[in-house]
N, C-alpha and C positions, 0 to 999 in steps of 0.2 A: 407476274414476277418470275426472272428465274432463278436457278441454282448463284448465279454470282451474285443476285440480290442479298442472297442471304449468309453465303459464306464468302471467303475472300480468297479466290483460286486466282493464282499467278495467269497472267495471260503471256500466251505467246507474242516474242516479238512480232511477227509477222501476223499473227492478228492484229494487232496495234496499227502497223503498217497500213494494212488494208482499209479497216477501221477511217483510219483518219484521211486516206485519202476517199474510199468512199465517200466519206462526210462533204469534202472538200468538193467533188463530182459534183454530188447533190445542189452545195451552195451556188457553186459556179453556174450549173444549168437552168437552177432559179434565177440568177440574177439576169443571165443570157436571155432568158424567156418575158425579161420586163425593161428589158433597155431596147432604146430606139435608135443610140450613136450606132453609125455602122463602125468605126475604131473604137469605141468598147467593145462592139461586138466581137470585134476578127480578135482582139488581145484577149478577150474571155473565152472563142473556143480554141485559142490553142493552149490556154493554159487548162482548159478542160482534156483534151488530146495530152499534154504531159501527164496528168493526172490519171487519164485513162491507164496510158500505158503503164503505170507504176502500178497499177489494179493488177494490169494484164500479167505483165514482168514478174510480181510478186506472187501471183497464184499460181505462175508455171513453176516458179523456183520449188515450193510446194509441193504442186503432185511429184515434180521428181521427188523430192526430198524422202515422199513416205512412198513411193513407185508404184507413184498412179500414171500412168504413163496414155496422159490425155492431153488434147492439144486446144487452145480457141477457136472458134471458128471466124475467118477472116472471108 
């Protein structure tokens, strides 16, 4: 368990942010990994790829924000 288990600390929006599209990643590339259409497929990795980038996009906003001044690797 951790520390939010047990008291109720506000979360950052941008955690929330990451959070749920993390989640979203995750579901997406489960589902990706059990379907056989090839058009579910191509329509699941790009909404995987918009997801991704919202990962990417929101963690760079981030390090700037407290000047971490680190980049992705692409």
């Amino acid at each position: 368990m951790s520390m939010e288990d047990f008291f109720n600390v506000p979360e950052m929006p941008e955690t929330s942010v990451l959070k749920t599209n993390a989640d979203v990643v995750s579901h997406i590339s489960e589902a990706l990994a059990n379907t056989d259409d090839l058009e579910l497929s191509q329509l699941m990795f790009q909404m995987l790829n918009k997801h991704s980038q919202v990962v990417l996009e929101t963690s760079q906003k981030i390090m700037s924000k407290y000047k971490m001044h680190l980049q992705s690797v692409k």
